[in-house]
LOTOR-392807 format. One record per residue: residue number from 1; y, x, z of N, C-alpha, C in turn; residue in three letters; chain. Coordinates in Angstrom, 1 decimal, padded with zeros to 4 digits, always signed. Layout:
BEGIN
REC num    n_y    n_x    n_z   ca_y   ca_x   ca_z    c_y    c_x    c_z residuo cadena
REC NUM      Y      X      Z      Y      X      Z      Y      X      Z     ALA      A
...
This chain:
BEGIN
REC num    n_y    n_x    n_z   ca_y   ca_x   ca_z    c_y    c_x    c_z residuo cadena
REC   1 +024.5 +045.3 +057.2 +023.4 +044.6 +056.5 +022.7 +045.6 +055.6     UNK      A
REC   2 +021.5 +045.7 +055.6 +020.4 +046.3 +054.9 +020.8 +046.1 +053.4     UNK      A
REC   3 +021.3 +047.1 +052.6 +021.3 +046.7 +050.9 +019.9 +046.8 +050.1     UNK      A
REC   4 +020.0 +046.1 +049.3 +018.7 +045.7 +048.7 +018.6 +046.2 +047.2     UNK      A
REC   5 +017.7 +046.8 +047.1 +017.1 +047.9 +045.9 +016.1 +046.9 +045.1     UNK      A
REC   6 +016.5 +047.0 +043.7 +015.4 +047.0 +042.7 +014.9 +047.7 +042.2     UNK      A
REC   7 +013.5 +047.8 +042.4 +013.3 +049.3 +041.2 +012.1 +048.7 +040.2     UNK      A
REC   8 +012.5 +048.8 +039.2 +011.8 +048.6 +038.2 +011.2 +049.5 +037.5     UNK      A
REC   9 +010.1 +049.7 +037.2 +009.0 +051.0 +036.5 +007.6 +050.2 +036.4     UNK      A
REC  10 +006.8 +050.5 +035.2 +005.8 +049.8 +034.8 +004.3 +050.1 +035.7     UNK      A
REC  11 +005.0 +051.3 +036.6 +003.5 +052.1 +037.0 +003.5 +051.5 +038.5     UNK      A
REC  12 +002.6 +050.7 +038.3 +002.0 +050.3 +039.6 +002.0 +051.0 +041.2     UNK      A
REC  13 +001.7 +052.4 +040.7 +001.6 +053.2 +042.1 +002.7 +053.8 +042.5     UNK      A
REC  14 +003.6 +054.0 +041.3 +005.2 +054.5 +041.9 +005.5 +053.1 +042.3     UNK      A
REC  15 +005.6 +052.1 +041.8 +006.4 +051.3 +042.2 +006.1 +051.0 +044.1     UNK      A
REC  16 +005.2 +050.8 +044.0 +004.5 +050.7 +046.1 +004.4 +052.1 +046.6     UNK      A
REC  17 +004.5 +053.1 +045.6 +005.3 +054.3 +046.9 +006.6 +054.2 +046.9     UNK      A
REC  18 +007.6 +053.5 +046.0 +008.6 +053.6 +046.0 +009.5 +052.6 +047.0     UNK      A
REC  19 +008.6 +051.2 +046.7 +009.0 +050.1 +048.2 +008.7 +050.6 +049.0     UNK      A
REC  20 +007.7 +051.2 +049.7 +007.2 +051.8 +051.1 +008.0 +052.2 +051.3     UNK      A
REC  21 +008.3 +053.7 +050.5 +009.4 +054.7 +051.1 +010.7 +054.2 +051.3     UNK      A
REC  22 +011.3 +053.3 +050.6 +013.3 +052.8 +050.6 +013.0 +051.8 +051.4     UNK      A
REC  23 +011.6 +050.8 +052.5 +011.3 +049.9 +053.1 +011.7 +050.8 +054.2     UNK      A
REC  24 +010.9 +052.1 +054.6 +010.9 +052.9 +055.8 +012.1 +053.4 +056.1     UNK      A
REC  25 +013.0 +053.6 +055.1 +014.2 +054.4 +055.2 +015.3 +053.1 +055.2     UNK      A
REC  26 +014.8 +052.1 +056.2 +016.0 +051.2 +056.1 +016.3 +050.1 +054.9     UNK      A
REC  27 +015.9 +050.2 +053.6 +016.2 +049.7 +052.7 +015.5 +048.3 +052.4     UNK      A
REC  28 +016.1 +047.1 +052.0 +015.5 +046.2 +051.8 +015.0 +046.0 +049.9     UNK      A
REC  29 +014.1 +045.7 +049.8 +013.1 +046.2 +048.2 +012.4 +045.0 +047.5     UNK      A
REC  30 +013.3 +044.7 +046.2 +012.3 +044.1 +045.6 +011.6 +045.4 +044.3     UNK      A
REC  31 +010.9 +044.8 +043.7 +010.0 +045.5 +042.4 +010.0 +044.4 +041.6     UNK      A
REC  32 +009.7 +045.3 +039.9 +009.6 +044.3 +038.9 +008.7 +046.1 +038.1     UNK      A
REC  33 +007.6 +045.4 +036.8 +006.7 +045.9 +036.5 +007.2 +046.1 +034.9     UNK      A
REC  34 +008.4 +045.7 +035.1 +009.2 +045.6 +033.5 +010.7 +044.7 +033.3     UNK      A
REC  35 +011.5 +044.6 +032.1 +013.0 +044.1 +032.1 +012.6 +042.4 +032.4     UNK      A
REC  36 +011.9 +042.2 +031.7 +011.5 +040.8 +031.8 +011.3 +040.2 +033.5     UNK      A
REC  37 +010.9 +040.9 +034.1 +010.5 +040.4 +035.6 +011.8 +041.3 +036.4     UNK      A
REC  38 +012.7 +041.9 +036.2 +013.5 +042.1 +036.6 +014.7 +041.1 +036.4     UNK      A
REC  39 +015.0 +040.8 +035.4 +015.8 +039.4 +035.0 +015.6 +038.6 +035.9     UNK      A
REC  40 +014.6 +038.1 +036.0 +013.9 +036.9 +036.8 +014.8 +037.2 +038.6     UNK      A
REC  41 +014.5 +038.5 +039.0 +015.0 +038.7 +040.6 +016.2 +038.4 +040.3     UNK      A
REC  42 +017.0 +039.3 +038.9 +018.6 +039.3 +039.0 +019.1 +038.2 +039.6     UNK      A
REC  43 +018.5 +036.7 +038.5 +018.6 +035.5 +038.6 +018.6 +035.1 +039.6     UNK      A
REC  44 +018.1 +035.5 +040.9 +017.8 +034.9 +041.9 +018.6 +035.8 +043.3     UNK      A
REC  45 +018.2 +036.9 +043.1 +019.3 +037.8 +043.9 +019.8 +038.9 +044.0     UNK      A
REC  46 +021.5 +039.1 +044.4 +022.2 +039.7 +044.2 +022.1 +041.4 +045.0     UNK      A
REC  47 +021.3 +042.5 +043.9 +021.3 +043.7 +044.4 +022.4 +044.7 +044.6     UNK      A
REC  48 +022.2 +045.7 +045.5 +022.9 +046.6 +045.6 +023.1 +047.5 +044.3     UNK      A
REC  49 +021.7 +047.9 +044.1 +021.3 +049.4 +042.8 +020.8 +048.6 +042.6     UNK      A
REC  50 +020.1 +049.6 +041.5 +018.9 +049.2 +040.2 +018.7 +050.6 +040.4     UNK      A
REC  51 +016.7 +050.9 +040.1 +016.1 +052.4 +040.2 +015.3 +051.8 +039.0     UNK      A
REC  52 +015.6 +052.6 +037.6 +015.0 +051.6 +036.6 +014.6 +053.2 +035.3     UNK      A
REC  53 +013.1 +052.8 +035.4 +012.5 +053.7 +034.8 +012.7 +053.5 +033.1     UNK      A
REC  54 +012.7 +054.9 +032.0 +013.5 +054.6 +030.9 +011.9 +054.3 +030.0     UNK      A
REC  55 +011.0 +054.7 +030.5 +009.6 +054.4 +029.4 +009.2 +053.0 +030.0     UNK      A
REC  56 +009.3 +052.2 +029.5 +008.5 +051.0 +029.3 +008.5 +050.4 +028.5     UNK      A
REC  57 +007.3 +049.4 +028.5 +006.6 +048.7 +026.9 +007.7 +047.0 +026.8     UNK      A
REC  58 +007.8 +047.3 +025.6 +008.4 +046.0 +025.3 +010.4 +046.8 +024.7     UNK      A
REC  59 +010.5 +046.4 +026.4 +012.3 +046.4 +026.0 +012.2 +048.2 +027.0     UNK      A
REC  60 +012.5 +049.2 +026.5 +013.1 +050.3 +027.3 +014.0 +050.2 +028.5     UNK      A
REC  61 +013.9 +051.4 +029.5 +014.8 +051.0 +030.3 +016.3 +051.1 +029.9     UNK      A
REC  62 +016.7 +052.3 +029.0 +017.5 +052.2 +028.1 +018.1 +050.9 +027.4     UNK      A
REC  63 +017.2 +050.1 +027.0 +017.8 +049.0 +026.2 +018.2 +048.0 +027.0     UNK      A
REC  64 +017.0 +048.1 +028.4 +017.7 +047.1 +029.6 +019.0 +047.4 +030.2     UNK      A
REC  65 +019.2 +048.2 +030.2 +020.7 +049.2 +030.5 +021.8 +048.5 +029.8     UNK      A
REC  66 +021.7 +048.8 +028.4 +022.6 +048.0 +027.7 +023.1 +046.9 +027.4     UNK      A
REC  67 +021.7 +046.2 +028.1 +022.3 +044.5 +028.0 +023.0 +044.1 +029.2     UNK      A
REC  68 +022.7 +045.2 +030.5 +023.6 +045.1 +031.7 +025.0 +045.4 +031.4     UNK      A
REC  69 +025.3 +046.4 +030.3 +026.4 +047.0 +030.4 +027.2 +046.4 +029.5     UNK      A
REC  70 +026.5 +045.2 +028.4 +027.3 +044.8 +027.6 +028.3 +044.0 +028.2     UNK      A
REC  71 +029.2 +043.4 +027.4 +030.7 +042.7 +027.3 +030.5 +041.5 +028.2     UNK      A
REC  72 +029.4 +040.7 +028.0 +029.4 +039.4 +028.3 +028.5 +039.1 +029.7     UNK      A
REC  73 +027.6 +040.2 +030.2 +026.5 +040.4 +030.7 +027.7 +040.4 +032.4     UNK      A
REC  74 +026.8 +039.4 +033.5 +027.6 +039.6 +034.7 +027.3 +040.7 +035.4     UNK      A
REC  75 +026.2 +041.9 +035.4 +026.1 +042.6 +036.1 +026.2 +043.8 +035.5     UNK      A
REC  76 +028.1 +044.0 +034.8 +028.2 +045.3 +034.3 +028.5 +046.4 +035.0     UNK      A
REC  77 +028.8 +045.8 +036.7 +029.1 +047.0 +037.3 +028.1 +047.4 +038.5     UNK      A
REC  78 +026.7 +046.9 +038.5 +025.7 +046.9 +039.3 +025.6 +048.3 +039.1     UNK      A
REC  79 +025.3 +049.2 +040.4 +024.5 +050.8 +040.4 +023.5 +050.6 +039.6     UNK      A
REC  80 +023.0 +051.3 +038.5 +021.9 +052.1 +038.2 +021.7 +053.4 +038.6     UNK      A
REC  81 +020.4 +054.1 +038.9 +019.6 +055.3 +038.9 +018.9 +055.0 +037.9     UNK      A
REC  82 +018.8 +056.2 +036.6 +017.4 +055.8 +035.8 +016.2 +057.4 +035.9     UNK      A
REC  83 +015.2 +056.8 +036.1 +014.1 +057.8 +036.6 +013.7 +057.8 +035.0     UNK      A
REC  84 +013.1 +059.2 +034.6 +012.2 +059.8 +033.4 +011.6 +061.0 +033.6     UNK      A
REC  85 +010.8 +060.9 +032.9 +009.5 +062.2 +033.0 +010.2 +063.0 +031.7     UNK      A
REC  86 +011.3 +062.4 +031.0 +011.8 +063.4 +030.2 +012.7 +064.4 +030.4     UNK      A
REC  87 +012.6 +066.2 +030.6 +014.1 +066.2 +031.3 +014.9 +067.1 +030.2     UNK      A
REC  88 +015.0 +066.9 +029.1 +015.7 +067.6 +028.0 +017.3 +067.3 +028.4     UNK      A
REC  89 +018.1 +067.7 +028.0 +019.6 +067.6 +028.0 +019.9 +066.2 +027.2     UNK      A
REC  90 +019.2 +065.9 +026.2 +019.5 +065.1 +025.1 +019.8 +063.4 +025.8     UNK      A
REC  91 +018.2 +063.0 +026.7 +017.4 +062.1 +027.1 +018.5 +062.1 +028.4     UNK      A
REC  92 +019.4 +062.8 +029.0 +020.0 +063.1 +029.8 +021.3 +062.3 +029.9     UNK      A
REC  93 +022.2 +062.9 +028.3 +023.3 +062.4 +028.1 +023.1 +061.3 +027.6     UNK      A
REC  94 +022.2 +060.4 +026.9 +022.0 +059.0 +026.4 +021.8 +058.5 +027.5     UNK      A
REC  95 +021.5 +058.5 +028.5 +020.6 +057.6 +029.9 +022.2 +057.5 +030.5     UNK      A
REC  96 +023.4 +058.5 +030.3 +024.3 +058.6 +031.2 +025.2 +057.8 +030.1     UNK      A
REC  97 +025.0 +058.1 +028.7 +026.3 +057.3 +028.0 +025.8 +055.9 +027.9     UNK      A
REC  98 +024.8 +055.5 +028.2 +024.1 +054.0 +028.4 +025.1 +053.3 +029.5     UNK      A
REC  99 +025.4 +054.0 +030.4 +025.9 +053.5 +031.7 +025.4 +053.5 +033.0     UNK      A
REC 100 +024.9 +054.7 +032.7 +023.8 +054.9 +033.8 +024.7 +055.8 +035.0     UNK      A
REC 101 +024.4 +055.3 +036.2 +025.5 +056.4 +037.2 +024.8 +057.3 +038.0     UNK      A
REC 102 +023.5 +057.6 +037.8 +022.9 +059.0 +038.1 +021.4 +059.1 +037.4     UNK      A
REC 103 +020.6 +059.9 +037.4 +019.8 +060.2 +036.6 +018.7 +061.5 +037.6     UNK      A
REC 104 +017.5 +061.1 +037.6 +016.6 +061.5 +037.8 +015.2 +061.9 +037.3     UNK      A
REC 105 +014.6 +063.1 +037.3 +013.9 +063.6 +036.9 +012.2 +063.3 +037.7     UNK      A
REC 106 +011.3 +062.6 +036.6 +009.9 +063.1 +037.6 +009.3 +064.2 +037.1     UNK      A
REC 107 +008.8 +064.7 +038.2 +008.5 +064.2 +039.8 +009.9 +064.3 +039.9     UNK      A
REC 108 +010.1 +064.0 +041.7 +011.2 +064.0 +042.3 +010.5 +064.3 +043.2     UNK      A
REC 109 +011.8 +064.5 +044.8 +012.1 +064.3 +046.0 +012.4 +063.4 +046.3     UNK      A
REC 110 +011.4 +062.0 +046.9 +012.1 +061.0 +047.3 +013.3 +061.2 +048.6     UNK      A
REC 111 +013.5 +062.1 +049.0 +014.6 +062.0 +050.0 +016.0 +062.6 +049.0     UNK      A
REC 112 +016.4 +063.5 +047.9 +016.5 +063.4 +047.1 +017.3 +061.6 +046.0     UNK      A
REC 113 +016.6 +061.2 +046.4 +016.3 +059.5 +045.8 +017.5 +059.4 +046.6     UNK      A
REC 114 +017.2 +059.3 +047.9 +017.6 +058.4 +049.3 +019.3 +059.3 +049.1     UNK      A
REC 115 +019.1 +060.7 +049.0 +020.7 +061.1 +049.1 +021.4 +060.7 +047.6     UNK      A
REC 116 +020.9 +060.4 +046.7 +021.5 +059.6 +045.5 +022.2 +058.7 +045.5     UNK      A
REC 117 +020.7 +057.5 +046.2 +021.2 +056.0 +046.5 +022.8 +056.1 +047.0     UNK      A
REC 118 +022.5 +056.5 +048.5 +023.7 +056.3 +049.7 +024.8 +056.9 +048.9     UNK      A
REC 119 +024.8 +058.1 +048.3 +026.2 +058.9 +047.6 +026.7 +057.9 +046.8     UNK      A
REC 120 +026.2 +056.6 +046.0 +026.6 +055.8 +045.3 +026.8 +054.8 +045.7     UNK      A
REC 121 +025.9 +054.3 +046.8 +026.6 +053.0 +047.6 +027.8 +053.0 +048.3     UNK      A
REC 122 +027.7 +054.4 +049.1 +029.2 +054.6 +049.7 +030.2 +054.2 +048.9     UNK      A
REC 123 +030.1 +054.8 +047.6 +031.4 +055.1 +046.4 +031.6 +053.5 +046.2     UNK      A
REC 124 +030.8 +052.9 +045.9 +031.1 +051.4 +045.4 +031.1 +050.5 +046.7     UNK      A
REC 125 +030.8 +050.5 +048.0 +031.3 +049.6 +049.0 +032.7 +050.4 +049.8     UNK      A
REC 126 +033.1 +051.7 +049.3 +034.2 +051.8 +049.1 +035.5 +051.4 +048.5     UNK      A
REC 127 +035.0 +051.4 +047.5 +035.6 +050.9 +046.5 +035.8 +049.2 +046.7     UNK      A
REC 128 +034.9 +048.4 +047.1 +035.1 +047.2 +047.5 +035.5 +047.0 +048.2     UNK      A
REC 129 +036.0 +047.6 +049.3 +036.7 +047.2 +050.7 +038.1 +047.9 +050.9     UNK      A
REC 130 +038.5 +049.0 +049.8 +039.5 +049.5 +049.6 +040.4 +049.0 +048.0     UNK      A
REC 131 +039.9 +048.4 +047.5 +039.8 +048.6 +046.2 +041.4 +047.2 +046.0     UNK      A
REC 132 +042.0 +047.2 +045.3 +043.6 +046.1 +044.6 +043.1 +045.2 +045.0     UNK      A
REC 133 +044.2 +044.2 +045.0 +044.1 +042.9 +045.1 +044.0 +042.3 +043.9     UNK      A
REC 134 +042.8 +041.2 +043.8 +042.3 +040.9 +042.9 +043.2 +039.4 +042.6     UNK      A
REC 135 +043.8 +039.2 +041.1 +044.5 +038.7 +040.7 +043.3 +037.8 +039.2     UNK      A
REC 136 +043.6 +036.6 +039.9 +043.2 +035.5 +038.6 +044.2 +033.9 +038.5     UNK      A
REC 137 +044.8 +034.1 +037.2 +045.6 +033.3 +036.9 +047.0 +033.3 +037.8     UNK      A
REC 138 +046.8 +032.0 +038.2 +048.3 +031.9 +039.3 +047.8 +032.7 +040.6     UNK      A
REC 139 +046.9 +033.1 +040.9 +046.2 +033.3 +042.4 +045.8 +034.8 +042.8     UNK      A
REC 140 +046.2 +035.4 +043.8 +046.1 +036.6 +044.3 +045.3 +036.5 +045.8     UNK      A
REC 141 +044.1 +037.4 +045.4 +043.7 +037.4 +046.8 +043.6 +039.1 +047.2     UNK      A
REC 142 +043.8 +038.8 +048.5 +043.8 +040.5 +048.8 +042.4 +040.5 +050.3     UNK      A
REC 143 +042.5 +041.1 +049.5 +040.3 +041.4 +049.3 +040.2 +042.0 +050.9     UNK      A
REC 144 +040.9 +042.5 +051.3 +040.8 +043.9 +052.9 +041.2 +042.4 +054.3     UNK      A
REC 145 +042.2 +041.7 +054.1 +042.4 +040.4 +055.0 +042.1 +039.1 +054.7     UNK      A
REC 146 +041.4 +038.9 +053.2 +040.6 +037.6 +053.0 +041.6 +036.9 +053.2     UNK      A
REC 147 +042.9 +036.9 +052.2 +044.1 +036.2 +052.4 +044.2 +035.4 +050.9     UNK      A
REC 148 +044.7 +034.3 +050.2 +044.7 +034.0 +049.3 +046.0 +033.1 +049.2     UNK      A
REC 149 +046.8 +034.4 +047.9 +048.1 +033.6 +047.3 +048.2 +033.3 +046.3     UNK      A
REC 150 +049.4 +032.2 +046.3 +049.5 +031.4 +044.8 +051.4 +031.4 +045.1     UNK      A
REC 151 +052.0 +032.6 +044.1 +053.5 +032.3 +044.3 +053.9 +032.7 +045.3     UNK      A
REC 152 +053.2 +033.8 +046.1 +053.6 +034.4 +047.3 +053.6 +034.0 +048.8     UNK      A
REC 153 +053.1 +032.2 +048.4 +052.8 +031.2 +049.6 +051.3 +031.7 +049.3     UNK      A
REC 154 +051.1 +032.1 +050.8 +049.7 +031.8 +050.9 +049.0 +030.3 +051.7     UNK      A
REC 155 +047.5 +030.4 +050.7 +047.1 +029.0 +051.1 +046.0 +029.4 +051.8     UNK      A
REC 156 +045.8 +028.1 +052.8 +044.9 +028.1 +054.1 +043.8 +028.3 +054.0     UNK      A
REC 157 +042.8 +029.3 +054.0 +041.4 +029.3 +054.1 +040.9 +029.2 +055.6     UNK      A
REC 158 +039.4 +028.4 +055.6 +038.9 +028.4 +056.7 +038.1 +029.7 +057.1     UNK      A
REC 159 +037.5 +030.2 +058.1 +036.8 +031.2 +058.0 +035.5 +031.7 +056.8     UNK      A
REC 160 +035.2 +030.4 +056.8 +033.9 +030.5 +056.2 +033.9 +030.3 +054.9     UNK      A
REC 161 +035.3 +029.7 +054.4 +035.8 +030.0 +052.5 +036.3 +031.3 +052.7     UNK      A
REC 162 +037.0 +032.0 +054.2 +037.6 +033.4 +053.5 +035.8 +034.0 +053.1     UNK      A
REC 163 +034.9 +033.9 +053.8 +034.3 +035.0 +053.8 +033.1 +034.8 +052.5     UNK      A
REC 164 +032.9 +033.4 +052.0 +032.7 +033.2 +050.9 +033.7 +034.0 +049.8     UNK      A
REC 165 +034.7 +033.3 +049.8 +035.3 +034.0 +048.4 +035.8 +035.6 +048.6     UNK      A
REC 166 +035.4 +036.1 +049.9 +035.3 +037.6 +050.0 +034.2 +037.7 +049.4     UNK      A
REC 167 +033.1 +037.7 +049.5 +032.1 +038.4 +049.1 +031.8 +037.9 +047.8     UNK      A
REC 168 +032.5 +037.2 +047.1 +032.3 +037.1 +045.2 +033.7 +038.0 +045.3     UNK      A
REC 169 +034.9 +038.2 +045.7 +035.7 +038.6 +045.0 +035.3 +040.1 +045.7     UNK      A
REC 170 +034.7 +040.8 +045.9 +034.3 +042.2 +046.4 +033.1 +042.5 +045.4     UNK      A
REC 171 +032.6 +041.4 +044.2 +031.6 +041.3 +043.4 +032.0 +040.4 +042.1     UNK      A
REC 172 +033.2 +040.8 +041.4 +033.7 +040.0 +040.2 +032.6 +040.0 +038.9     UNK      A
REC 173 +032.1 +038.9 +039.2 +032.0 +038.1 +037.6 +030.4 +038.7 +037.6     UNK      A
REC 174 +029.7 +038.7 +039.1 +028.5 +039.4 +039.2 +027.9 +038.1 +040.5     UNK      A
REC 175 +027.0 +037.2 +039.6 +026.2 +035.6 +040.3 +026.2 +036.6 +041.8     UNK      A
REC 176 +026.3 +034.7 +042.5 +025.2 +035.2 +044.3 +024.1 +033.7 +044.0     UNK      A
REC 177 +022.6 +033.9 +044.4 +022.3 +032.6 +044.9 +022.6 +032.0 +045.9     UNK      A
REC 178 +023.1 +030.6 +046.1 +023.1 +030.0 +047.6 +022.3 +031.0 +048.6     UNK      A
REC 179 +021.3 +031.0 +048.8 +020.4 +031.5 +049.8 +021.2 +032.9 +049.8     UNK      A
REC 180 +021.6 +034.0 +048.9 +022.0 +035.0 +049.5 +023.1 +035.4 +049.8     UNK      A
REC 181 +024.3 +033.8 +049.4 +025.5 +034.1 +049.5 +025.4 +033.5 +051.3     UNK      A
REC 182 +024.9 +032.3 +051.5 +024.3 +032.5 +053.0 +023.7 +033.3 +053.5     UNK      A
REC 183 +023.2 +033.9 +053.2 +022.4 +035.3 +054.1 +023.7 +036.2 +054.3     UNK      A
REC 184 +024.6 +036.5 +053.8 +025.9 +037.5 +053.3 +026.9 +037.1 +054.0     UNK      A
REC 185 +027.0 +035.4 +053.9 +028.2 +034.9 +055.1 +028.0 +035.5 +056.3     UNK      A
REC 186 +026.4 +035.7 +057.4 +026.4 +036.2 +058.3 +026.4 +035.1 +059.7     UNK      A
REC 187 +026.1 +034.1 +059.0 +025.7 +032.9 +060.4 +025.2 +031.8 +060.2     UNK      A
REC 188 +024.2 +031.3 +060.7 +023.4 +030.2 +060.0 +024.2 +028.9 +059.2     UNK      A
REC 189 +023.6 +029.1 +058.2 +024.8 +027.8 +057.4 +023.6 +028.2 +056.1     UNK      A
REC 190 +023.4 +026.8 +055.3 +022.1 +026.1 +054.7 +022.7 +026.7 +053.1     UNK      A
REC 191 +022.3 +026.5 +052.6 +022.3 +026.6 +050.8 +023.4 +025.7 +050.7     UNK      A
REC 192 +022.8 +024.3 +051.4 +023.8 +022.8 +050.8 +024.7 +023.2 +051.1     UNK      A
REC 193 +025.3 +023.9 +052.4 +026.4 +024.4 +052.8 +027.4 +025.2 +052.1     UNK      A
REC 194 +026.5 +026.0 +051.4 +027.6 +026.9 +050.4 +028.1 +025.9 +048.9     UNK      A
REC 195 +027.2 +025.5 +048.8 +027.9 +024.2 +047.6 +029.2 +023.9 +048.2     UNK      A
REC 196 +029.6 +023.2 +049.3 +030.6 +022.5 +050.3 +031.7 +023.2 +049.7     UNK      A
REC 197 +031.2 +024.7 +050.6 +031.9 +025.9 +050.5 +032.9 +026.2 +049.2     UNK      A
REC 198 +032.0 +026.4 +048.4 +032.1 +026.3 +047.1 +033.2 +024.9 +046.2     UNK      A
REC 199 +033.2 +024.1 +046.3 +033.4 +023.0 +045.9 +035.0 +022.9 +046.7     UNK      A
REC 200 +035.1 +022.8 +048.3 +036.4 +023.4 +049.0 +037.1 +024.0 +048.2     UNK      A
REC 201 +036.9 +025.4 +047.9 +038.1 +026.6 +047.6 +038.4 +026.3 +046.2     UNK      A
REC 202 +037.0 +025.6 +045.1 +037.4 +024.8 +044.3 +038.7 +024.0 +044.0     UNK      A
REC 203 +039.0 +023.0 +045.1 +039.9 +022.3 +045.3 +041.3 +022.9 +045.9     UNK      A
REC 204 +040.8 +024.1 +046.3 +042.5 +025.0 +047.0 +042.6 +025.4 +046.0     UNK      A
REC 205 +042.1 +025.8 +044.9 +042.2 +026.9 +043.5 +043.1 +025.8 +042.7     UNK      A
REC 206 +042.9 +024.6 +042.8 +043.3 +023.8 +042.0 +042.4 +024.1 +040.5     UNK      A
REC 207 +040.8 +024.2 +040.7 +039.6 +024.9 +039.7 +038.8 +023.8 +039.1     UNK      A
REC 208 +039.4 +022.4 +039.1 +038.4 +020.9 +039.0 +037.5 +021.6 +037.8     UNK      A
REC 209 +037.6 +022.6 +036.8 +037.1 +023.1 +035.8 +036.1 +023.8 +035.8     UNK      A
REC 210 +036.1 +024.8 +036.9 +035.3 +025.5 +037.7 +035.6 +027.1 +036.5     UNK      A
REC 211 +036.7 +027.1 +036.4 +037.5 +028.3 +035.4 +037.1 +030.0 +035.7     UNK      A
REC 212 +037.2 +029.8 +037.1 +037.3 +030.9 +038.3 +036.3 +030.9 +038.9     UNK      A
REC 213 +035.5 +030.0 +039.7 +034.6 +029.5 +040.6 +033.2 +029.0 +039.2     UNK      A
REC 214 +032.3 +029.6 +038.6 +031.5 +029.6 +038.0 +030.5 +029.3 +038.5     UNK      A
REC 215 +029.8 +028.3 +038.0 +028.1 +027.6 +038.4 +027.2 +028.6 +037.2     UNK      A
REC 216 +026.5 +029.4 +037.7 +025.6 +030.2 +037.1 +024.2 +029.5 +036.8     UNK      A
REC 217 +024.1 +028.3 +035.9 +022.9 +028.2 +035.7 +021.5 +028.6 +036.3     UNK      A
REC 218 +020.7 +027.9 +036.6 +019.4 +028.5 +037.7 +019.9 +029.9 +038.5     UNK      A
REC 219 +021.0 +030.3 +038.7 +021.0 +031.3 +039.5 +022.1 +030.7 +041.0     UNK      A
REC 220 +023.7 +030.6 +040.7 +024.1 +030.3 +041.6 +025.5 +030.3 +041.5     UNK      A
REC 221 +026.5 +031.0 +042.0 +028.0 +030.8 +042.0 +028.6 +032.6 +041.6     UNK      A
REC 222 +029.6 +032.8 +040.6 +030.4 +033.9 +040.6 +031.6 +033.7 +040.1     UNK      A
REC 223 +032.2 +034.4 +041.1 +034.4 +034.9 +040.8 +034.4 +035.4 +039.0     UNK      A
REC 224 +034.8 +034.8 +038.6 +034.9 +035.3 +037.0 +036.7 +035.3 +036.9     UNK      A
REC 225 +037.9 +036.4 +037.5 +038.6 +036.4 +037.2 +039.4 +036.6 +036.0     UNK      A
REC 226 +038.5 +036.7 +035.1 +039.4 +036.9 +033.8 +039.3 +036.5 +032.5     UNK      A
REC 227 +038.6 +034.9 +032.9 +038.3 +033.7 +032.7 +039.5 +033.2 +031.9     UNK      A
């Protein structure tokens, strides 16, 4: 599946050379013109990166950084790239102690860009498909066979709850909308359908609370194991 890039920067003409180019090279692309309209996509769908310029008016990309990276924030472990026209050492280390996982100078090499992205996507869909078995409360699921135990008995999933609660638990404590947790299942099945979905593993979790199984307000459903 095509991973899907946000890049946020206030400048109109980088932003549509910047969709064109990660559109041509495979990549699926939204844009936002600032933090405020990037919020908005977060809300709605679940990206790969973030390519997030550090000069803009209002909130910096810096300071949007931080509210990703804070304590409470679900997308503390989303890729950032931050692009600046500043390249001092200083503007460097703050962009990187922000939480930033690579850093870019303009101008640039968009292919350059493109060997950044992939060096980081690898690392982190690595990391998700190799990565421990994710443990919340009584319940252990091991992430690589979409198996789910409680007490060492494992309980029954259908295919289409493994592959639901695979892809929030390969994404802890980080929203999907319906629409993109269906697009992500990988075979036609409706929005209403992931509610179902949802509402099911609910009931195998023994989660009537929804403790684990989180309804994300106008956005959609995320694994919050440490709830």
């Amino acid at each position: 599946m095509m991973s899907l890039v946000l890049v946020i920067d206030d400048d109109l003409r980088l932003r549509e050379l910047l969709g064109r180019f990660l559109g041509d090279c495979g990549y699926r692309v939204q844009t936002a013109a600032s933090a405020a309209q990037a919020r908005a996509h977060l809300a709605s769908q679940m990206f790969d990166i973030v390519i997030l310029d550090i000069m803009m008016p209002k909130e910096t990309g810096i300071e949007f950084l931080a509210s990703l990276r804070s304590t409470q924030s679900l997308y503390k472990q989303l890729p950032v790239i931050l692009l600046t026209a500043q390249d001092g050492l200083e503007e460097k280390i703050k962009g990187l102690m922000s939480g930033a996982d690579d850093y870019l100078t303009k101008p640039f090499e968009p292919k350059e860009l493109i060997a950044r992205i992939e060096a980081i996507l690898r690392r982190t869909k690595a990391k998700r498909v190799t990565g421990d078995n994710l443990h919340f409360g009584e319940y252990l699921f091991d992430v690589e066979k979409a198996a789910l135990y409680k007490g060492g008995a494992e309980i029954r999933l259908t295919s289409t709850e493994q592959m639901v609660l695979k892809i929030l638990a390969q994404h802890p404590n980080q929203p999907f909308s319906r629409t993109d947790l269906a697009h992500r299942v990988g075979f036609v099945i409706s929005d209403r359908s992931i509610d179902v979905q949802i509402n099911r593993l609910r009931h195998k979790l023994e989660d009537d609370t929804s403790k684990y199984l989180k309804t994300i307000r106008h956005v959609g459903y995320a694994l919050c194991p440490d709830s």
